[in-house]
C-alpha positions in Angstrom: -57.2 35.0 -39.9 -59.5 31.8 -39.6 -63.4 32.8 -41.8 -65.2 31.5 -38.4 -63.1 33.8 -36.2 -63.7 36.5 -38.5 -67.7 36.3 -38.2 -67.4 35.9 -34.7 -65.4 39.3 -34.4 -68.1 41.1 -36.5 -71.3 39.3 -36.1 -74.5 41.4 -35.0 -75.8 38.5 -33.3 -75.7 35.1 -32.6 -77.1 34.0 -36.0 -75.7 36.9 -38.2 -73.2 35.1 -40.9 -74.2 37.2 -43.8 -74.3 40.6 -42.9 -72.5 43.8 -44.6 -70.1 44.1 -41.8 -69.5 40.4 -41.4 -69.0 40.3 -45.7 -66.6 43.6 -45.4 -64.5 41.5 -43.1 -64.4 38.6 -44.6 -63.4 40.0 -48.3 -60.9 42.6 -46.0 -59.3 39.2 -45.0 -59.6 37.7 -48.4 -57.9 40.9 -50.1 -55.2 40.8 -47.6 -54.5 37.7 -48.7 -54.1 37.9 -52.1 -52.2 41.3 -51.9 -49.4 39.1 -49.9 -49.5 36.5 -53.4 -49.7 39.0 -55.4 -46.5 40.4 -54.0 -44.7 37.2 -55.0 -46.3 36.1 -57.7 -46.4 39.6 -59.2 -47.5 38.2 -62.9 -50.3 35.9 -61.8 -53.2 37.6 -63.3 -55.8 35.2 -62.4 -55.5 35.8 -58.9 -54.7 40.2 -59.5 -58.4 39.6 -61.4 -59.9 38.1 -58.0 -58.3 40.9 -56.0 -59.9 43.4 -58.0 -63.2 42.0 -58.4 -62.8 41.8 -54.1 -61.9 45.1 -53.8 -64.6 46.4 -55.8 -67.7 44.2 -54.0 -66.0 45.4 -50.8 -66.2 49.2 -51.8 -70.1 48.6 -52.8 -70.7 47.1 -49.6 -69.1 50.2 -47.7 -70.5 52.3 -49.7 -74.3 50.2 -48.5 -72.8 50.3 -44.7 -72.0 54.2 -44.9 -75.2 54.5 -46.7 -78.1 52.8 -44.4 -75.8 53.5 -40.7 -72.9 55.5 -41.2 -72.1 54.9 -37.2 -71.3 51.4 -37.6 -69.7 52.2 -40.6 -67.2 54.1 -39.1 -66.2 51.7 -35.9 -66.5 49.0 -39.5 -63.7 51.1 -40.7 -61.9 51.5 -37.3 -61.8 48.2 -36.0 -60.4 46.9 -39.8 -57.8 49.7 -39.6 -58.7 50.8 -42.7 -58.4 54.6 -44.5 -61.2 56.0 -46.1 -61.3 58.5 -48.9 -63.7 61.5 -47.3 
């Protein structure tokens, strides 16, 4: 998906580039990315090391999200189509 389509999708308002649902979506998109590389380029470690730093700054900001509204944190976790461990 295109970065500007992205914050458009999950924006709060007009303005809003930088909030924790727009940065969820964005490193959701980012970490779909590199899981499709990493599927061909299985031994590129570089890239499984930006994958994993992603995945982790994407669970703190869920874990902020869930913390401070946990009603947008669940139509966050909807509309990504995402599972979450309860």
């Amino acid at each position: 998906m295109d970065k500007q389509q992205v914050i458009k999708d999950f924006q709060i308002s007009k303005q809003d580039t930088g909030s924790a649902q727009v940065q969820v979506a964005l490193l959701s998109d980012k970490i779909k990315e590199l899981t499709q590389h990493m599927l061909v380029h299985p031994k590129d470690l570089a890239s499984r090391r930006g994958l994993l730093l992603a995945l982790s700054q994407r669970k703190k900001l869920l874990k902020y999200v869930a913390r401070t509204s946990p009603e947008k944190n669940e139509e966050l976790v909807k509309k990504l189509g995402m599972r979450v461990k309860k």
